[in-house]
VOLODO-357145 format. One record per residue: x negated, y negated, z negated of N, C-alpha, C in turn. Coordinates in steps of 0.001 Angstrom, whole numbers, plus 500000, padded with zeros to 6 digits. Example, Ala and Ser with C-alpha at 12.3 -4.5 7.8 and 13.67 -1.06 7.14 Angstrom:
REM VOLODO-357145
486810505690492200487700504500492200486800503300492200487150502250492920486330501060492860487100499970492130
END
This chain:
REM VOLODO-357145
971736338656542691970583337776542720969309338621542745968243338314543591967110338860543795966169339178542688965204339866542244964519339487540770963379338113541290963150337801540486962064336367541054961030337627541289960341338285540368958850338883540436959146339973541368959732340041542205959836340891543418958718341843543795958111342741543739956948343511544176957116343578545567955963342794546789955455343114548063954835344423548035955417345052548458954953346868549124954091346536550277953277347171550451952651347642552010953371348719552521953253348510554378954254350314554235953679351547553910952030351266553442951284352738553394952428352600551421952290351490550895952840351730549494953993352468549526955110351855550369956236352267550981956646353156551177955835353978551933955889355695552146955604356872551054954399355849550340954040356936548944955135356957548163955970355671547954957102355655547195958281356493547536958480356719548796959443357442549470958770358919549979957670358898549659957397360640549669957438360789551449956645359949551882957098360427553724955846359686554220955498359647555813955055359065556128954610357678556402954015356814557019953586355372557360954903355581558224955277356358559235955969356259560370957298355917559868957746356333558982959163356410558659959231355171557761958711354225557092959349352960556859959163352237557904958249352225558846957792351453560042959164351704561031959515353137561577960685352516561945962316352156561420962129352198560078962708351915559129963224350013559572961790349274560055961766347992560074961925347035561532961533348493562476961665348536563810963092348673564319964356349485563267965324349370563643966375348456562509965593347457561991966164346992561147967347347022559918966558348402559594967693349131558495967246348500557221966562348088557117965466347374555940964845346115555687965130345897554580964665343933554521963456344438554729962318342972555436961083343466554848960475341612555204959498341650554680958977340018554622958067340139555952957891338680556430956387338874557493955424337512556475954276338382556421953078337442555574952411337202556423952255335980557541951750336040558802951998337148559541951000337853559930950658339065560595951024340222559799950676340290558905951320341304557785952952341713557630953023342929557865954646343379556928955046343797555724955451343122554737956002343415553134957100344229553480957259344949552250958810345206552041959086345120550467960288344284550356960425344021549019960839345400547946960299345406546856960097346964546172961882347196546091962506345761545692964025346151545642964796346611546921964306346185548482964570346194549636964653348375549328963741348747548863963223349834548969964371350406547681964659350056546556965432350814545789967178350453546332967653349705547185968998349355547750968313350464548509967607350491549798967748351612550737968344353003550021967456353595548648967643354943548561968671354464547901969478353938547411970696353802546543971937354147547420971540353524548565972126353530549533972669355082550528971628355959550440971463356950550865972073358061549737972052357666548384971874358669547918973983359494547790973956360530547650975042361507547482975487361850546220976373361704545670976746362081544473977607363611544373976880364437543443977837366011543380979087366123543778979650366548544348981214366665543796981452368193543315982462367658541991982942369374541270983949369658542233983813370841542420985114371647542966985636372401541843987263372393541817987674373557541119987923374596541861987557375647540876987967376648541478989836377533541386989635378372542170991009378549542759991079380033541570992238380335541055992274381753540433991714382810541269992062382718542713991290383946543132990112383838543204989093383204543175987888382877543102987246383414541801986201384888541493986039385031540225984400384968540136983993384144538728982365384118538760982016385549538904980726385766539469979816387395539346978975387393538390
END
């Protein structure tokens, strides 16, 4: 379920949040990888639209063991 108090981003907000340019949520919305609202003329993107994206992206460590022949330096 969505949160009700949803935060509308601008994409200049959008980008500061994601550390990148205007360009890169814009075609973020252009290739429809991303919810985003239309306020008339205006483009939102919902702040959660924006924490599923990087959730989405993100990589988790993996441990390797190591092998006996393998010795720390």
């Amino acid at each position: 379920m969505k949160p009700v108090h949803d935060r509308l981003l601008t994409v200049a907000q959008s980008a500061d949040l994601l550390a990148t340019s205007e360009r890169f949520p814009r075609r973020l919305i252009v290739e429809r990888r991303i919810r985003f609202v239309r306020v008339g003329r205006h483009i939102r993107i919902p702040e959660s639209a924006l924490r599923e994206f990087i959730e989405a992206g993100t990589v988790e460590p993996v441990a390797l063991a190591r092998s006996r022949s393998q010795r720390a330096a």
